[in-house]
Backbone as JSON Lines, residues from 0, in Angstrom:
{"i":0,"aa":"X","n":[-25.21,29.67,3.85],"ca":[-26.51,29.04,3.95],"c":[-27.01,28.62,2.58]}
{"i":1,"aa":"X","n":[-27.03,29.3,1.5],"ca":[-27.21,29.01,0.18],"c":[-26.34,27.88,-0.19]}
{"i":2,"aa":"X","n":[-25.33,27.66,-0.11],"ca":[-24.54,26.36,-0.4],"c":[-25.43,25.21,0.26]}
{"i":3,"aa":"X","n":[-25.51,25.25,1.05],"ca":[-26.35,24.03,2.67],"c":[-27.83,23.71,2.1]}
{"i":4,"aa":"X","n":[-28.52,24.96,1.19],"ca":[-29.72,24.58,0.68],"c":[-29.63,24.18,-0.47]}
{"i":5,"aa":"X","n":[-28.89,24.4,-1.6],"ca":[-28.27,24.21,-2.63],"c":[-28.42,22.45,-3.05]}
{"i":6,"aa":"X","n":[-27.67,22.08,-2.09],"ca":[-27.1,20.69,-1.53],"c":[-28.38,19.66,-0.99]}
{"i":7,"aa":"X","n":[-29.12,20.22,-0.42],"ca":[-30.28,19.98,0.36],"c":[-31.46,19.79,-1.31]}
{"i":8,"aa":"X","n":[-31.52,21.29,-1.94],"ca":[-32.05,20.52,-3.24],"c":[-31.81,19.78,-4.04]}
{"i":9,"aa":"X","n":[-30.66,19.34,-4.25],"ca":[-29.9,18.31,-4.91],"c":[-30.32,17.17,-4.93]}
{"i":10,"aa":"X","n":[-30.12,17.15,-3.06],"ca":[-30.72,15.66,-3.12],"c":[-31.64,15.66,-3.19]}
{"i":11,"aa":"X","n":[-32.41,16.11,-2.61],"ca":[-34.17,15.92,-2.63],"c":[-34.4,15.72,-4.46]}
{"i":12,"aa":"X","n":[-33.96,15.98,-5.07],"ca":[-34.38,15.92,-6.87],"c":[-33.44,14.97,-7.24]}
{"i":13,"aa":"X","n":[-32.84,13.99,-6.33],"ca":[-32.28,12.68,-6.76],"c":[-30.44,12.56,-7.57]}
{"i":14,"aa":"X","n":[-30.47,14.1,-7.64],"ca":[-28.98,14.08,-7.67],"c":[-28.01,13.37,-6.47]}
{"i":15,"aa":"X","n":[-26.8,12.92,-6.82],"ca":[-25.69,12.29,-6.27],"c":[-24.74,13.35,-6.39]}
{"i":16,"aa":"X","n":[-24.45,14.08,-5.79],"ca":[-22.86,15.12,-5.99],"c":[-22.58,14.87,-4.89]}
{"i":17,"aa":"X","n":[-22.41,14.13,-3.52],"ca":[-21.7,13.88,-2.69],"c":[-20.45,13.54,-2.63]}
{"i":18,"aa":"X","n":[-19.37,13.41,-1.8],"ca":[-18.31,12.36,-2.52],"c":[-18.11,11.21,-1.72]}
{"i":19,"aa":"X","n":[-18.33,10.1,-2.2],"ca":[-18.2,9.26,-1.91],"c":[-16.58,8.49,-2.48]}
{"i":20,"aa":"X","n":[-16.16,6.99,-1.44],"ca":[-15.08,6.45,-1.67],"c":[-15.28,5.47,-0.72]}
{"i":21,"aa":"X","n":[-15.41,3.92,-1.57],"ca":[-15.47,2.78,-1.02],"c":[-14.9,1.93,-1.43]}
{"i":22,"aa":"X","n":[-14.36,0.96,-0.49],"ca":[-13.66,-0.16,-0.82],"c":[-14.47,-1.19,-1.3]}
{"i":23,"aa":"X","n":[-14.52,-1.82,-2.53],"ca":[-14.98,-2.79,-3.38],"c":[-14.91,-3.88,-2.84]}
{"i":24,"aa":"X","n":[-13.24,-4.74,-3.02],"ca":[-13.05,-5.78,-2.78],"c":[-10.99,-5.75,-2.73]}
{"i":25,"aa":"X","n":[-10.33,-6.75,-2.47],"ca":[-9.36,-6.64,-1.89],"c":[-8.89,-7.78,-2.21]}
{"i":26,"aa":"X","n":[-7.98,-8.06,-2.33],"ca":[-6.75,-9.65,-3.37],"c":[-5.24,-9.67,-3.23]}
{"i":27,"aa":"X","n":[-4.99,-10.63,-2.97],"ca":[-3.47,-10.59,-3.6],"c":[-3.63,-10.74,-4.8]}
{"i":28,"aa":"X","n":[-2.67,-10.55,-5.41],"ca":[-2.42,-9.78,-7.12],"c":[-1.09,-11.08,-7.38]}
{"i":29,"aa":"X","n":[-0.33,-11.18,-6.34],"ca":[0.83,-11.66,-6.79],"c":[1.51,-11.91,-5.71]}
{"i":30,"aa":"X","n":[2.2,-13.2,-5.32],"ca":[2.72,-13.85,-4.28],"c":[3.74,-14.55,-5.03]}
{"i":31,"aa":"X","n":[4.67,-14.69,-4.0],"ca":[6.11,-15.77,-4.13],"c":[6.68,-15.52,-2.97]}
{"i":32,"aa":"X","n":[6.99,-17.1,-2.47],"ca":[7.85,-17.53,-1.18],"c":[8.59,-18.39,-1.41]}
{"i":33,"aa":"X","n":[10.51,-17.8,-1.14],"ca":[11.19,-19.02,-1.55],"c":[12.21,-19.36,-0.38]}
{"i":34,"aa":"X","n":[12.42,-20.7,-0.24],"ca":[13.13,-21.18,0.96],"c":[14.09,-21.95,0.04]}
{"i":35,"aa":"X","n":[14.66,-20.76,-0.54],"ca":[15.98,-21.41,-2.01],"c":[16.91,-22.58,-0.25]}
{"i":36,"aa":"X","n":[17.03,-22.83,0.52],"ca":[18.14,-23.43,1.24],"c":[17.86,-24.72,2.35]}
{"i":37,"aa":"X","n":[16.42,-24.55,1.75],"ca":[15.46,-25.87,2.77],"c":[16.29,-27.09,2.13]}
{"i":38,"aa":"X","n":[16.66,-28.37,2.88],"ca":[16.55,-28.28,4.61],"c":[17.46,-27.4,5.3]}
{"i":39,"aa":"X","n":[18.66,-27.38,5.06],"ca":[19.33,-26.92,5.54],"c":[19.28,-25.9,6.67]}
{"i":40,"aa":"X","n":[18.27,-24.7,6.38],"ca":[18.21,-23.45,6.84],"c":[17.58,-23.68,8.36]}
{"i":41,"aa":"X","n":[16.94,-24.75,8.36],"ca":[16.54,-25.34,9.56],"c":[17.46,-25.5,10.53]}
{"i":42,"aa":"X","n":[18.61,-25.77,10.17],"ca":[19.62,-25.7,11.17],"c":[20.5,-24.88,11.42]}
{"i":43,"aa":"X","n":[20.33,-23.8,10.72],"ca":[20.66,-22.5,10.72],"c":[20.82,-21.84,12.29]}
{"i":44,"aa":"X","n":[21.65,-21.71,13.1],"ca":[21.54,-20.84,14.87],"c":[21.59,-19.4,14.25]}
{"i":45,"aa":"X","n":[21.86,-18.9,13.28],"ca":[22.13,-17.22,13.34],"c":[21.02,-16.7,13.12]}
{"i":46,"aa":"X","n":[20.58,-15.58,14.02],"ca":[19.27,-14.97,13.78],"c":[19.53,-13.98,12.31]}
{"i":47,"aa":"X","n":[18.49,-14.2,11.23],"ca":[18.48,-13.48,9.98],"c":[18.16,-12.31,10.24]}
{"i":48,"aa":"X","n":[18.81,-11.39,8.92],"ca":[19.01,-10.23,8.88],"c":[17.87,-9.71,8.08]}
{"i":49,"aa":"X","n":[16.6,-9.18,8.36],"ca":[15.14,-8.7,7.79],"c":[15.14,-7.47,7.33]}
{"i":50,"aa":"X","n":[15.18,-7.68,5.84],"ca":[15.26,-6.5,4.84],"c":[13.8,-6.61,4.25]}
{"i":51,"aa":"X","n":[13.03,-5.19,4.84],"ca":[11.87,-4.72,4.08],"c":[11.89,-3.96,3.24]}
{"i":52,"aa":"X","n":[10.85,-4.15,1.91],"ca":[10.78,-3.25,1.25],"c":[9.53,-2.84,0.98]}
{"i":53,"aa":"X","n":[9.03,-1.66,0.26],"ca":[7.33,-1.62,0.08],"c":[7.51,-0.71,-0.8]}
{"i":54,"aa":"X","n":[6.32,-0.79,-1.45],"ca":[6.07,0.26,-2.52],"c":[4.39,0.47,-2.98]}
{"i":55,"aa":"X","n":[4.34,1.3,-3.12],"ca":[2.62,1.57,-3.3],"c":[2.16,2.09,-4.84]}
{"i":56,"aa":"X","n":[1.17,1.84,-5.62],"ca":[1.22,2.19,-6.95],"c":[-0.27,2.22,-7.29]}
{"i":57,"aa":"X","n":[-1.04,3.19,-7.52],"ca":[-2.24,3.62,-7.91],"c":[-2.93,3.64,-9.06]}
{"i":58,"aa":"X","n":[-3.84,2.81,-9.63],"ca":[-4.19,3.18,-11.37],"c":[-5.93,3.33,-11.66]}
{"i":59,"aa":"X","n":[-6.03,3.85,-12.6],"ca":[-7.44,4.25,-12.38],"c":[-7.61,3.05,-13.63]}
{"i":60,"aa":"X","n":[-8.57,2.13,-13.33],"ca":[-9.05,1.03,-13.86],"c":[-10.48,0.86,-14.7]}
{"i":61,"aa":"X","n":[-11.39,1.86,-14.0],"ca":[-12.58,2.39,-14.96],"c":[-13.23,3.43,-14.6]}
{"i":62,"aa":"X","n":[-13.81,4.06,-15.12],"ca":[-14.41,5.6,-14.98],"c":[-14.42,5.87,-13.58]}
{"i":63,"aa":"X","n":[-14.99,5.45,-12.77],"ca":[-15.24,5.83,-10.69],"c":[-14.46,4.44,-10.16]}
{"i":64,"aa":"X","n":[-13.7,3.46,-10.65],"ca":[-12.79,2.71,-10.19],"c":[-11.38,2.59,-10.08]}
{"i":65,"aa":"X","n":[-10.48,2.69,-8.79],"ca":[-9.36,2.7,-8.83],"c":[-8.57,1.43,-8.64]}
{"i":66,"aa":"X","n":[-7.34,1.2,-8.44],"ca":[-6.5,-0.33,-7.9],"c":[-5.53,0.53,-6.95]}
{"i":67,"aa":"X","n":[-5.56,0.38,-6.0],"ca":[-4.37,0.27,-4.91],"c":[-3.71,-0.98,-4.64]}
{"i":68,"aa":"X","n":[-2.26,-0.68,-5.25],"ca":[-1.24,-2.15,-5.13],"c":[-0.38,-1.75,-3.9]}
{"i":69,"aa":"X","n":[-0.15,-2.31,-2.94],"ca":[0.84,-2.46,-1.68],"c":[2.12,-3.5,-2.45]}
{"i":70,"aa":"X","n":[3.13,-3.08,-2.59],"ca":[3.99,-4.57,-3.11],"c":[5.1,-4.21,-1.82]}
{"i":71,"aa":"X","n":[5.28,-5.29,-1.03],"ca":[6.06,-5.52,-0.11],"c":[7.18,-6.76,-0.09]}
{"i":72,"aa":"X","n":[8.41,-6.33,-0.6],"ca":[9.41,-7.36,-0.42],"c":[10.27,-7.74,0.44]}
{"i":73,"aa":"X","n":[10.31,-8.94,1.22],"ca":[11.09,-9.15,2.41],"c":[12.11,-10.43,2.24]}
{"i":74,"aa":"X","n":[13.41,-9.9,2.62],"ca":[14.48,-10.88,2.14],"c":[14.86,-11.47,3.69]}
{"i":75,"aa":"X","n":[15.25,-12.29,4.2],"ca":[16.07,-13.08,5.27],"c":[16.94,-13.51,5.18]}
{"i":76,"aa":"X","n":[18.52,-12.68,5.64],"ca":[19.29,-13.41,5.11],"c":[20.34,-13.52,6.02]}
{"i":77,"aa":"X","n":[21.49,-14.71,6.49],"ca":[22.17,-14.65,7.47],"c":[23.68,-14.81,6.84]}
{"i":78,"aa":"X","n":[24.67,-15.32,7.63],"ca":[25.89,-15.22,7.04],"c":[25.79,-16.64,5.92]}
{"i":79,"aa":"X","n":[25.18,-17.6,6.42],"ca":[25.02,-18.95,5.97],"c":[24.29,-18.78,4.2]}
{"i":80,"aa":"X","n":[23.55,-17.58,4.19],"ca":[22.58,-17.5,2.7],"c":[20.81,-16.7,3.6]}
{"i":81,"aa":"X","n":[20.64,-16.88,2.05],"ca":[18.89,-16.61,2.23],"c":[18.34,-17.76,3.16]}
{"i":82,"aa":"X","n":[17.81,-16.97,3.33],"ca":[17.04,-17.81,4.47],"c":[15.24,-18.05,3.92]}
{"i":83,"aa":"X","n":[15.03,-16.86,3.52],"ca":[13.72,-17.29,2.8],"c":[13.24,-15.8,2.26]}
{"i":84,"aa":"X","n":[12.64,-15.34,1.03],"ca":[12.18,-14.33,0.27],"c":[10.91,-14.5,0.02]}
{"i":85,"aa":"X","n":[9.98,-12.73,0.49],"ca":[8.59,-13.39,-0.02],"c":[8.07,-12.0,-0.78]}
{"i":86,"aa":"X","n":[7.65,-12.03,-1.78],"ca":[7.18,-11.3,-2.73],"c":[5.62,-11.12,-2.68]}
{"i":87,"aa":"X","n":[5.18,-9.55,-2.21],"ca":[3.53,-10.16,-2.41],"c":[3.14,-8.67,-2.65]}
{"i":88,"aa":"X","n":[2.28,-8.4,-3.83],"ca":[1.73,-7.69,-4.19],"c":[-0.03,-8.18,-3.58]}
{"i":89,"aa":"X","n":[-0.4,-7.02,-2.71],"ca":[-1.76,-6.89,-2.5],"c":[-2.8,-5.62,-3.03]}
{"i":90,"aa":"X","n":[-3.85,-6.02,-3.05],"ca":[-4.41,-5.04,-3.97],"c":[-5.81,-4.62,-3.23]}
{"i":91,"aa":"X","n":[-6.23,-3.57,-3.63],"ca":[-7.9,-3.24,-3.22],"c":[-8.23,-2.45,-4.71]}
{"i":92,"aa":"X","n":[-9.65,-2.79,-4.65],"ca":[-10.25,-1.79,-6.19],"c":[-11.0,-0.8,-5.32]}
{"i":93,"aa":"X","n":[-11.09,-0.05,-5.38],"ca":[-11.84,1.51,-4.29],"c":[-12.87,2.14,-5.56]}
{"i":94,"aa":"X","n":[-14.11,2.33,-4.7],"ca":[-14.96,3.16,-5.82],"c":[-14.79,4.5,-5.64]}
{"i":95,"aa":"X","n":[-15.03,5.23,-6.39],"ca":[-14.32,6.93,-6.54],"c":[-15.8,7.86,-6.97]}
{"i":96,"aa":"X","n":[-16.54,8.8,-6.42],"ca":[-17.39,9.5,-7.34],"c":[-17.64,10.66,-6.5]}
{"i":97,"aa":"X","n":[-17.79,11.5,-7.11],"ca":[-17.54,12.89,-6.75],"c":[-16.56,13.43,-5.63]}
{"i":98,"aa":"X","n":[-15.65,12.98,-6.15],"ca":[-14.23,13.04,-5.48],"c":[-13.19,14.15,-6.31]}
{"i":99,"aa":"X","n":[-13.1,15.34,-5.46],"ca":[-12.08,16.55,-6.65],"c":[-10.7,15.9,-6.71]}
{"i":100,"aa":"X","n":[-10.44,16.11,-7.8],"ca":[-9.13,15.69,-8.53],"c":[-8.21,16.05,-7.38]}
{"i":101,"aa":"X","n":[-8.14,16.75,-7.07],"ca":[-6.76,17.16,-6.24],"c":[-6.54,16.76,-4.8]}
{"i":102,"aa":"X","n":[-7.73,15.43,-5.14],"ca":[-7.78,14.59,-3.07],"c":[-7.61,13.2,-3.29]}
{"i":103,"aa":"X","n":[-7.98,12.81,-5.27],"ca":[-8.12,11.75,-5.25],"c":[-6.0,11.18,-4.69]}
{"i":104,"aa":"X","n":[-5.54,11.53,-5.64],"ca":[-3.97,10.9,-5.14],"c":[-3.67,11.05,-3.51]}
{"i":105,"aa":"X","n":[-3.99,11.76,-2.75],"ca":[-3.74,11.61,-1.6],"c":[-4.5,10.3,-0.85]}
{"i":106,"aa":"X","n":[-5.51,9.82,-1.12],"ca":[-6.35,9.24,-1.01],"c":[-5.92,7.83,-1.48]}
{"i":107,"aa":"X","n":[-5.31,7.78,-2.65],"ca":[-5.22,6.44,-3.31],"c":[-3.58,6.17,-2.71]}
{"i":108,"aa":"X","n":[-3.09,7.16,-2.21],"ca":[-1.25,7.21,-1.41],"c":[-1.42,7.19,-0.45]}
{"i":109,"aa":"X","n":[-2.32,7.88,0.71],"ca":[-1.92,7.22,1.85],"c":[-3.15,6.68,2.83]}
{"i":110,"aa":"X","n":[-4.47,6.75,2.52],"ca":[-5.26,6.34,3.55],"c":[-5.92,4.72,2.86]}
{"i":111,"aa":"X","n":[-5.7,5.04,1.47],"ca":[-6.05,3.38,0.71],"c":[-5.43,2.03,1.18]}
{"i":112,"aa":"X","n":[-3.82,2.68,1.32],"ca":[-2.85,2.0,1.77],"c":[-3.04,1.43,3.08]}
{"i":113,"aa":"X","n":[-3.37,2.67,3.99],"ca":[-3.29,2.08,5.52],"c":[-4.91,0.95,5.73]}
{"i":114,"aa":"X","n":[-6.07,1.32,4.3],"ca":[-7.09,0.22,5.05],"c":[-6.5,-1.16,4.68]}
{"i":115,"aa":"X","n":[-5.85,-1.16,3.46],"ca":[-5.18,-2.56,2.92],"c":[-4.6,-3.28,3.71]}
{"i":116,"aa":"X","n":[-3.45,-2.69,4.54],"ca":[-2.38,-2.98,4.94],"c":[-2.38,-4.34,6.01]}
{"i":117,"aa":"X","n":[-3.55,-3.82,7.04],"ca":[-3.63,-5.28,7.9],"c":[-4.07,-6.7,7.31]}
{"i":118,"aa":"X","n":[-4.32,-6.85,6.32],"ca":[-4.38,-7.43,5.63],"c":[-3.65,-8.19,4.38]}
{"i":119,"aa":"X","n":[-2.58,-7.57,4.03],"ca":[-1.52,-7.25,3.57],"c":[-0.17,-8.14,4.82]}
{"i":120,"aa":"X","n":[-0.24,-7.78,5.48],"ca":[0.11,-7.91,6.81],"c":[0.07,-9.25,7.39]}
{"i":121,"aa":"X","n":[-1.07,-9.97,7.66],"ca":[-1.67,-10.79,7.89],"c":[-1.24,-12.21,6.93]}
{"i":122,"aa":"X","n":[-1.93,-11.72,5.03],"ca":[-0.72,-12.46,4.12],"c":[-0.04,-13.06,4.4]}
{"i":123,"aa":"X","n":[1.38,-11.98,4.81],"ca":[2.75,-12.16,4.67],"c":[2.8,-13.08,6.25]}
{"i":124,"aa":"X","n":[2.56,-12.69,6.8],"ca":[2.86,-13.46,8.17],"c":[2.69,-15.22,8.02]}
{"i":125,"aa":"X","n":[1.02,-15.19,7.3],"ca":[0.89,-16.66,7.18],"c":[1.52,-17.24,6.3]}
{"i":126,"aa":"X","n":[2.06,-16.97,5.26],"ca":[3.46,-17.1,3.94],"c":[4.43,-17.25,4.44]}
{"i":127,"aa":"X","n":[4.99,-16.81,5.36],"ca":[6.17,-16.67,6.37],"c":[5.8,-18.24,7.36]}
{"i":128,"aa":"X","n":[4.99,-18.4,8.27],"ca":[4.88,-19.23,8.91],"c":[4.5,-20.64,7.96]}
{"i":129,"aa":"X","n":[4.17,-20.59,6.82],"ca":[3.51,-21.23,6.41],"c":[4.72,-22.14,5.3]}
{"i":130,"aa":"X","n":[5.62,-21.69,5.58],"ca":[7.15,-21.17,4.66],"c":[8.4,-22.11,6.23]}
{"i":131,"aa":"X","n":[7.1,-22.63,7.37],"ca":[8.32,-23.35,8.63],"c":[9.1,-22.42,9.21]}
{"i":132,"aa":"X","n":[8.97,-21.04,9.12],"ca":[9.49,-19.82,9.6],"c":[8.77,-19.27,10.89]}
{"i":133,"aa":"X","n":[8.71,-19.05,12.15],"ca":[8.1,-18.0,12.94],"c":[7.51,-16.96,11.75]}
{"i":134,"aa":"X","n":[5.92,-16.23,12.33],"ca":[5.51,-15.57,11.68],"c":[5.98,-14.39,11.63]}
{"i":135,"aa":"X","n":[6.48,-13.54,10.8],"ca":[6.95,-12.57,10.13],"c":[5.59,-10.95,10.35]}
{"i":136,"aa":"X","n":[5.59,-10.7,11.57],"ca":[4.36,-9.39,11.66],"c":[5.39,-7.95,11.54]}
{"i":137,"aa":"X","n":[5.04,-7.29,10.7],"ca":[5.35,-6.45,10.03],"c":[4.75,-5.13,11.05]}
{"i":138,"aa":"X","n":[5.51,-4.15,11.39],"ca":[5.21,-3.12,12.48],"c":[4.07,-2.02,11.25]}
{"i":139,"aa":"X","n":[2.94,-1.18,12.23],"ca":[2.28,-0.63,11.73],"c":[2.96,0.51,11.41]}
{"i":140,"aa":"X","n":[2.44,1.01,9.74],"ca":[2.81,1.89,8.94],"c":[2.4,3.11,8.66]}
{"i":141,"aa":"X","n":[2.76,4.19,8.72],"ca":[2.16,5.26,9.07],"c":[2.09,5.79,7.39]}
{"i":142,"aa":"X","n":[1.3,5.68,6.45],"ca":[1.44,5.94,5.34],"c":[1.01,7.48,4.84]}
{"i":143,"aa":"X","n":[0.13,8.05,5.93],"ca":[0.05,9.79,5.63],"c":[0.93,10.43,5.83]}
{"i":144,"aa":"X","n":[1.7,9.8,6.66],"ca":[3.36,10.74,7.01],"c":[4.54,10.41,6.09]}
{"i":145,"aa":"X","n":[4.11,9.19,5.79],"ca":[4.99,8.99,4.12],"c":[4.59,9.65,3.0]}
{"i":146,"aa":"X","n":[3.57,9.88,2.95],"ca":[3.0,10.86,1.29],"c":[3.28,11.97,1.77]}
{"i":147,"aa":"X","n":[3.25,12.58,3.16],"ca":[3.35,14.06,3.43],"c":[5.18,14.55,3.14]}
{"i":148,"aa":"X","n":[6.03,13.31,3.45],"ca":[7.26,13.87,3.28],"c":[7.48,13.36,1.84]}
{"i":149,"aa":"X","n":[7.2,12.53,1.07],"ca":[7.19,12.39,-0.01],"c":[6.7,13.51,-0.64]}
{"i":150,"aa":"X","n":[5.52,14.41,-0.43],"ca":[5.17,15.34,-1.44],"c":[6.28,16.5,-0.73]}
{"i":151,"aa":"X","n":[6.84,16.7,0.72],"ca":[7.5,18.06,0.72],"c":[8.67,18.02,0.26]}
{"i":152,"aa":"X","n":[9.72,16.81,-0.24],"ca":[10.77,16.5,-1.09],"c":[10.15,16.66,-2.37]}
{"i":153,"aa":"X","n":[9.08,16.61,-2.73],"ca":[9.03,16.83,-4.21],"c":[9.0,18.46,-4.46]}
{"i":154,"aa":"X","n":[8.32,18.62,-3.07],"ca":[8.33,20.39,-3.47],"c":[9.38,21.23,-3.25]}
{"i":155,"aa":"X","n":[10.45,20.8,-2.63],"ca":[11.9,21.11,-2.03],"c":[12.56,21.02,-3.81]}
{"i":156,"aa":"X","n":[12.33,20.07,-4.35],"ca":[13.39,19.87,-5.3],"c":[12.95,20.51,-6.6]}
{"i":157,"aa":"X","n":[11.32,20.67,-6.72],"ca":[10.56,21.89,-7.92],"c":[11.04,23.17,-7.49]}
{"i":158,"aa":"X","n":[11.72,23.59,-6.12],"ca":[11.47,24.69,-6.06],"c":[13.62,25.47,-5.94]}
{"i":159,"aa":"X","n":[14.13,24.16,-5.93],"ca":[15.05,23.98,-6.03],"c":[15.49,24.96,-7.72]}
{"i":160,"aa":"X","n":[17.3,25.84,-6.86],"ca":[16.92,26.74,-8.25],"c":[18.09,26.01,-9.3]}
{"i":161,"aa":"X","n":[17.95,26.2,-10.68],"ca":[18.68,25.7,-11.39],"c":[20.14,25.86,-11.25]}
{"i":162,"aa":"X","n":[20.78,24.34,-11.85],"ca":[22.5,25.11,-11.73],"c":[22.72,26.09,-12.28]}
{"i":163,"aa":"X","n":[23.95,27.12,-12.57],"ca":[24.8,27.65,-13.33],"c":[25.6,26.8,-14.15]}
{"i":164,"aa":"X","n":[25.52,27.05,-15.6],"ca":[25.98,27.02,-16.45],"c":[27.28,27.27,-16.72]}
């Protein structure tokens, strides 16, 4: 109960210790679409072979401001060649304040990611179609279950015991 009133005087005397975390604003950062085989690829019958890639990368940009980068690379390629490559780094800036250190990385790894993503998503599709390709929709990504096995391989391999010598 003392915590609950604590909190309760806080605010009432105009303190902010809540934690807050909001999304600012949201960009591509960086795009490229290449159809290295136009015209040609147009007459292409073999359905292409769709290699995804993604990667996520977090930086703290000013005191309560972060950047969440999504970079997603997708190659198309059939027996004939590429068919078409699209490169796109998307971004969000997230505001951060009274947020404990030890929630912010989970936060900026996997729930930053998943608000970006339809959007992100969306991008690439119209780059893709926009590229004389059927649109390119990218299946939804489960990004808390990627940081969760990402952090239990990290803790598998800290806890991992040294060779013999």
């Amino acid at each position: 109960m003392a915590d609950q009133a604590d909190t309760y005087d806080a605010m009432a005397n105009g303190a902010d210790t809540m934690p807050q975390i909001g999304l600012i604003t949201q960009y591509v950062k960086d795009m490229s679409f290449e159809n290295p085989n136009a015209p040609a690829v147009f007459q292409w019958q073999a359905q292409p072979n769709i290699d995804v890639q993604f990667n996520i990368g977090a930086d703290q940009v000013a005191e309560d401001v972060h950047e969440v980068a999504l970079k997603i690379d997708v190659k198309a390629v059939t027996e004939n060649g590429t068919a078409f490559a699209v490169e796109l780094v998307y971004a969000g800036l997230f505001g951060v304040r009274n947020v404990p250190e030890d929630q912010i990385q989970p936060f900026m790894l996997a729930e930053a990611p998943r608000l970006i993503f339809p959007f992100a998503r969306r991008v690439l599709a119209d780059a893709v179609r926009d590229g004389g390709f059927p649109p390119l929709l990218l299946d939804p990504i489960d990004f808390n279950a990627l940081y969760v096995q990402q952090a239990q391989a990290r803790a598998q391999i800290n806890e991992a015991p040294a060779g013999n010598a």
